[in-house]
C-alpha positions in Angstrom: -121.0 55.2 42.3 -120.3 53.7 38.8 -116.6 51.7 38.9 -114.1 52.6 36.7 -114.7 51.2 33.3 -112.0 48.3 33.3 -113.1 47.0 36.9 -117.6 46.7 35.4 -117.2 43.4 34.7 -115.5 42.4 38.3 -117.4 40.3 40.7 -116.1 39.3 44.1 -119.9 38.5 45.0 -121.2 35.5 42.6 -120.2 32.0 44.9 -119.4 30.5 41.3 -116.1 33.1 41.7 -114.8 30.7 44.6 -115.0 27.3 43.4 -112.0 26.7 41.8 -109.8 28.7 44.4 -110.3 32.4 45.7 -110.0 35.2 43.2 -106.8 36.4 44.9 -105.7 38.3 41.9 -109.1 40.1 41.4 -108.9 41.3 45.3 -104.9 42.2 44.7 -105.9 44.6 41.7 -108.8 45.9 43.8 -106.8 46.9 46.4 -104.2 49.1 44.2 -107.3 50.5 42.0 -110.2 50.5 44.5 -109.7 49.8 47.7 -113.3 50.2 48.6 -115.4 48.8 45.9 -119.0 48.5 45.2 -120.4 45.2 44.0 -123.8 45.3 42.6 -125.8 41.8 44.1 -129.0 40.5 42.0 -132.1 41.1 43.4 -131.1 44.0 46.2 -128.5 46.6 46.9 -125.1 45.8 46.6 -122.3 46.8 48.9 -118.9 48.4 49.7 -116.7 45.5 49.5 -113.6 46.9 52.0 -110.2 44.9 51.1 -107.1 46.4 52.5 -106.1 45.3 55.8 -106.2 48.5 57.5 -109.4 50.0 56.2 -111.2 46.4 57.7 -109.5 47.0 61.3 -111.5 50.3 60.5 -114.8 49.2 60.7 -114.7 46.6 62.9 -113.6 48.9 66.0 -116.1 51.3 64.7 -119.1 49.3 65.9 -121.3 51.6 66.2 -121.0 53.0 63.0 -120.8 49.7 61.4 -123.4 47.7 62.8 -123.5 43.8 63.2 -126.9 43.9 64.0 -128.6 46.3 61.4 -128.9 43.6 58.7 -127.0 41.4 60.2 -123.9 39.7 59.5 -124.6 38.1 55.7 -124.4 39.9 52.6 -128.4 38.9 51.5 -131.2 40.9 53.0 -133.1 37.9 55.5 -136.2 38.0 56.2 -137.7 39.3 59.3 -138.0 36.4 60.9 -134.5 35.2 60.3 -132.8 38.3 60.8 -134.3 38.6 64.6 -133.0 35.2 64.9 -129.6 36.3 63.9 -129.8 39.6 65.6 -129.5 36.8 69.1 -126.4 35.7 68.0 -123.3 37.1 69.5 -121.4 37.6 66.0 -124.3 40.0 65.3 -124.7 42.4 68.1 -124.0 46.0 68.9 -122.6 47.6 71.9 -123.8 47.9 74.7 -125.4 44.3 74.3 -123.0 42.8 72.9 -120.5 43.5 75.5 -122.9 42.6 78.2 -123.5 39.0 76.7 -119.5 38.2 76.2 -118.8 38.7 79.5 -121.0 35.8 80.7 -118.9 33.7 78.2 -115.4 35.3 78.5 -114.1 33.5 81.9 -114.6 30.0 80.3 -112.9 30.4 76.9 -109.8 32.4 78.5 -106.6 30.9 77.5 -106.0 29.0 80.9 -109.6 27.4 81.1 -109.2 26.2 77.0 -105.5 25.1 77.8 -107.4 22.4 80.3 -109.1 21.0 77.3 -105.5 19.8 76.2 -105.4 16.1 77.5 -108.8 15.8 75.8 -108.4 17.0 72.7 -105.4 14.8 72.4 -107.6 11.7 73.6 -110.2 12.9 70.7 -107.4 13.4 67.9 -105.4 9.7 68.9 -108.7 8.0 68.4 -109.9 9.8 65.1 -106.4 8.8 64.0 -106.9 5.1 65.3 -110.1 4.8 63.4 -109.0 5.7 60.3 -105.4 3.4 60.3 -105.0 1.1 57.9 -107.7 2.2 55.3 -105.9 4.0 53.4 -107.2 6.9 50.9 -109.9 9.2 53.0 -112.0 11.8 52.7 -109.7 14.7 55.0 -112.8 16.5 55.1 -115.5 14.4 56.7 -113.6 11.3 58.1 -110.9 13.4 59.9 -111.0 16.7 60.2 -115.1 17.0 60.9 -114.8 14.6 63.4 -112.4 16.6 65.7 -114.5 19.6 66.6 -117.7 17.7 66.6 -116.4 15.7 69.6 -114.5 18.8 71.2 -117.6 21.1 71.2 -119.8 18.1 71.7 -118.1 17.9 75.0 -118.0 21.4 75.6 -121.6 22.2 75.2 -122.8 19.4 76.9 -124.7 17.8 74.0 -125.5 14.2 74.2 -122.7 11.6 71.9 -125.6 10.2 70.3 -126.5 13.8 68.9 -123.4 14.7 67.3 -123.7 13.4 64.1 -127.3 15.3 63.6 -125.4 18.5 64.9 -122.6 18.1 62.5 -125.0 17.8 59.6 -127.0 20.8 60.6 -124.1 22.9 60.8 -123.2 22.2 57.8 -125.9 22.8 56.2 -126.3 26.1 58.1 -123.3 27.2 56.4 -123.3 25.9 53.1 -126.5 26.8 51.8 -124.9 28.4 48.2 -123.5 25.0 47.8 -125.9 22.6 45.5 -124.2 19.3 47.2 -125.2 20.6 50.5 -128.3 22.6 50.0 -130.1 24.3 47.0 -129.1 27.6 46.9 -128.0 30.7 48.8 -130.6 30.9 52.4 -132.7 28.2 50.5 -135.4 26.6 52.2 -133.0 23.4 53.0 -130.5 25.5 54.9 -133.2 27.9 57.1 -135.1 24.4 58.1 -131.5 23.8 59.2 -131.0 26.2 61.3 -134.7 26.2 63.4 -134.1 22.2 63.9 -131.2 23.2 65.1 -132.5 25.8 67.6 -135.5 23.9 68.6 -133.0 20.9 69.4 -131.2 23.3 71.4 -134.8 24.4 72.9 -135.7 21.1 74.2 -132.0 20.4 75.8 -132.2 23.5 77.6 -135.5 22.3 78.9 -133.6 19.2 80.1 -131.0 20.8 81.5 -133.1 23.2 83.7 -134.0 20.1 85.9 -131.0 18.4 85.4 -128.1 20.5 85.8 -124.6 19.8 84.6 -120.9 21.3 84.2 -121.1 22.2 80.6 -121.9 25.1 78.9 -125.8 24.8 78.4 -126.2 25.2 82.2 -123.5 28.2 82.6 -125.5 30.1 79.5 -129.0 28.9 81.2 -128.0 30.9 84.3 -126.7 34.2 82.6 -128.7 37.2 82.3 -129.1 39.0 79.0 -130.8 42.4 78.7 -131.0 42.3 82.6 -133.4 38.7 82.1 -132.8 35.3 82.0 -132.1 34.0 78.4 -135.0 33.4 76.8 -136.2 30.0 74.7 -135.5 31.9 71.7 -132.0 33.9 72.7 -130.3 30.3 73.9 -131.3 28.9 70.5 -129.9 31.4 68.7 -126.8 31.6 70.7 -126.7 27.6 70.4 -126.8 27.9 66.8 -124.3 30.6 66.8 -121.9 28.2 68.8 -122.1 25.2 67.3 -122.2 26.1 63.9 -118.8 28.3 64.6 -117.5 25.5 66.6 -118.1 23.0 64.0 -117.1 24.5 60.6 -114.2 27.0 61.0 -112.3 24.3 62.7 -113.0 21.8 60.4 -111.8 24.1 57.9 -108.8 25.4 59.3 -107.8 21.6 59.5 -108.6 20.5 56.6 -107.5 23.4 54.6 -103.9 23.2 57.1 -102.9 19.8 55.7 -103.6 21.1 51.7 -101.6 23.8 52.2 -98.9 21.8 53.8 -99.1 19.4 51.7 -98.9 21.8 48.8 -96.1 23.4 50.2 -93.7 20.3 50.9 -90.2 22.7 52.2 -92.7 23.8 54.8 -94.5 20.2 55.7 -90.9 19.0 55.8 -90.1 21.6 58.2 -92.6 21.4 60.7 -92.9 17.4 60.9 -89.2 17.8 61.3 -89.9 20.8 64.3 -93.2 20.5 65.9 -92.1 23.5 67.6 -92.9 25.7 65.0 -96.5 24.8 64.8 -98.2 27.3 66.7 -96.6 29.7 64.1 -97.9 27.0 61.6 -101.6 27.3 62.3 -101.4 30.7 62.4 -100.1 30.9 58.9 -103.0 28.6 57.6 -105.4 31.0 59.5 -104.2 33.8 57.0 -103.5 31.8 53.5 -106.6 30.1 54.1 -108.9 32.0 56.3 -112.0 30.1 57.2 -114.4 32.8 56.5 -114.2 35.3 53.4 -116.1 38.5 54.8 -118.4 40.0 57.5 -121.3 42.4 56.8 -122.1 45.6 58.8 -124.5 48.2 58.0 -123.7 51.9 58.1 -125.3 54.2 61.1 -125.1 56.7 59.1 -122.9 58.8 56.4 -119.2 58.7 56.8 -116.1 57.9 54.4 -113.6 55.1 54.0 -110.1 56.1 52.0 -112.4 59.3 50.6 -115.1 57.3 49.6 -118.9 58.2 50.5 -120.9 55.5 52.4 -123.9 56.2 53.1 -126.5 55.8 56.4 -128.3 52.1 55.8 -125.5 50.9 53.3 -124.0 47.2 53.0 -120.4 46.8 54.2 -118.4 43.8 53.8 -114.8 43.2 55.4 -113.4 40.7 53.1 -110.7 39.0 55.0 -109.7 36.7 52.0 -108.3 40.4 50.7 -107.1 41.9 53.9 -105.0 39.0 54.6 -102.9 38.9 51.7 -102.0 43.1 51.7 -98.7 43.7 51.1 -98.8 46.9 52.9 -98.9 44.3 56.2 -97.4 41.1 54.9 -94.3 40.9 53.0 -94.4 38.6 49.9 -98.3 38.3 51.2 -98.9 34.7 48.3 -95.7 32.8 50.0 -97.0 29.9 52.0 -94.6 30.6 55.4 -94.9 29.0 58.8 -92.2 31.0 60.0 -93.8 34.1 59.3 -93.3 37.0 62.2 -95.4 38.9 62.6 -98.4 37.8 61.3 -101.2 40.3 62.0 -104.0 37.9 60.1 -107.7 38.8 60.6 -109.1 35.5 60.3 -110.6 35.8 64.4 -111.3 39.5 64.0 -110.2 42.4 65.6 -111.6 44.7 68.6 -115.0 44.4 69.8 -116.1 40.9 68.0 -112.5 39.0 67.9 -113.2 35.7 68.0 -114.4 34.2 71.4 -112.9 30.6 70.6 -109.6 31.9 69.7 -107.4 30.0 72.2 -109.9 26.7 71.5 -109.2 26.7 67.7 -105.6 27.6 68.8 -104.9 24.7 70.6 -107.2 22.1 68.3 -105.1 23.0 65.5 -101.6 22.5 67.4 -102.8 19.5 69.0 -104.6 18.0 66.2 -101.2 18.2 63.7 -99.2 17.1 66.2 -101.0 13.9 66.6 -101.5 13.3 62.8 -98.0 13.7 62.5 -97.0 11.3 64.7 -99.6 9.2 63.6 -98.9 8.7 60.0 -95.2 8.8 58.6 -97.0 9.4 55.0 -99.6 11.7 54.3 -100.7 12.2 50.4 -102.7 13.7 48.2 -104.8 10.9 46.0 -107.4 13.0 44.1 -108.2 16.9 43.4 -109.2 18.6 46.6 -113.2 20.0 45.9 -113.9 23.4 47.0 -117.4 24.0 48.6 -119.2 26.6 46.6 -119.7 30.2 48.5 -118.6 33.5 49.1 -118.9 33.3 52.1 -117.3 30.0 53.9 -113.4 29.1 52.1 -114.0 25.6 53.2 -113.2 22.7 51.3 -115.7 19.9 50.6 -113.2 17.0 49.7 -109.6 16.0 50.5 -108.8 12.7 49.2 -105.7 11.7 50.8 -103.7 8.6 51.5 -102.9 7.9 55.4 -100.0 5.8 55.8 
């Protein structure tokens, strides 16, 4: 399909489109002139980029006829070797697999285990906070909001304190490979060493853990069974990677971009530091206006239609959440920053099949961790232009220079 004339010159897919902010108004004339839009890539064959709200709760509780595990769950064709690595990832696995392998998980991230974490995350967040008083001007990024998940998954998984800052760094670079500052370029070498170091770390714990046993989650995974088999060397590494990369860099995100938009928004900051009670309706909000992911990929089984539109058997599909999160078809006045809003049917975890697993963790960090920083520090401001990392796939910021007072 050829777009119409006026819309040749769009593209949603070069990361150079996201550094400044995302193109919000490109993805709002997209979805009044074409809803489901093909963007051409360089190198290989584009994609159906799907960007009103509806049509993305479409594919993603049509598994089967949008795969996660085709080509996986990134917008480049990987190589075989990566791509068999991903395919061991939760986030990229069909039915009936993918079911099979959540249920192993889905007893200890349930909203009454993860509420447990609460005294602990609160612990974390209070000696964050105590580390960084009376310095003044920080990095929100890296001194504060990285911190906090690092610890909480840390924990979690069972990986050893002295280790976390190595994890941390891996993740990101997992994650930010189209960023120059953080690796050279989209999948570059950089980023894939990343990614093994981090699954052969994860090899050698499990090793450790067979013999030695503990309550975290390295020995519950050690013990499940996936395709009717203990997990493998390879599977547990993948799904380590999976984990801990998640773990790490959508929370760190959702913090980091919470306090800009709050502090962007001062009727709103004003509000909740005046009503803490209002701030599980808070983090939800920063979950839509500032999603931590832009999109998903799927791969077509075969030929269907979205909205009219052919798409054919083997064809890239991407569900752009940046877009489906501001439609006004669900979200009234869907640009207005609003903590109060009700309801707010965001996409940012998912829907169906692959919702997010760590829903109630991120949840809860987010409520906890503002409500600490709040009482922490009676001033909170913004010292320097907030730096955007540089992809089309993660909406993360890279810098937040604020003043903690």
């Amino acid at each position: 399909m050829v777009p119409a004339a006026d819309l040749r010159n769009v593209d949603i897919y070069t990361p150079d489109g996201y550094v400044d902010a995302p193109p919000h108004e490109t993805f709002e004339r997209l979805r009044a002139e074409q809803p489901v839009f093909w963007q051409e890539m360089p190198g290989e064959p584009g994609y159906w980029a799907i960007l009103k709200h509806a049509d993305v709760v479409h594919v993603a509780k049509h598994p089967t006829l949008f795969s996660a595990s085709e080509g996986g769950v990134v917008l480049e064709n990987l190589d075989p070797e990566q791509l068999a690595m991903m395919r061991d990832m939760v986030l990229a696995m069909d039915p009936p697999r993918h079911v099979e392998f959540r249920h192993n998980l889905v007893p200890h991230f349930k909203a009454r285990a993860i509420a447990q974490l609460e005294p602990r995350i609160r612990e974390i967040c209070r000696s964050i906070f105590a580390g960084v008083r009376g310095r003044g001007e920080v990095d929100f990024v890296h001194d504060v909001s990285a911190l906090v998940p690092a610890q909480v998954v840390g924990e979690l998984v069972g990986i050893p304190r002295e280790d976390w800052p190595q994890i941390h760094a891996w993740s990101e670079m997992n994650s930010g490979g189209q960023d120059p500052d953080i690796a050279a370029g989209s999948y570059a070498p950089e980023a894939a060493s990343a990614t093994i170091s981090m699954a052969m770390y994860a090899i050698e714990l499990a090793a450790r853990r067979r013999t030695e046993p503990r309550d975290d989650l390295v020995t519950l995974m050690l013990a499940a069974e996936v395709d009717g088999a203990p997990m493998t060397d390879i599977q547990f590494g993948s799904f380590f990677v999976q984990l801990v990369t998640a773990g790490n860099d959508t929370t760190r995100t959702m913090l980091s971009s919470g306090l800009l938009a709050l502090l962007q928004h001062p009727d709103q900051f004003a509000r909740v530091r005046a009503d803490p009670s209002l701030l599980p309706g808070a983090v939800e909000e920063i979950l839509r206006w500032a999603n931590p992911l832009h999109y998903f990929r799927r791969t077509a089984s075969e030929d269907t239609e979205i909205r009219g539109q052919r798409i054919a058997l083997g064809d890239k599909v991407a569900m752009i959440y940046t877009s489906s999160n501001r439609d006004a078809d669900v979200f009234d006045d869907p640009h207005r920053f609003d903590i109060t809003r009700d309801p707010n049917p965001h996409l940012s975890f998912g829907i169906a099949e692959h919702f997010c697993l760590g829903v109630h963790l991120a949840r809860l960090e987010g409520r906890v961790f503002f409500e600490e920083l709040f009482a922490a520090f009676p001033t909170i401001e913004l010292v320097g232009e907030p730096r955007r990392q540089r992809s089309n796939l993660n909406n993360a910021l890279k810098q937040l220079p604020v003043r903690l007072a």
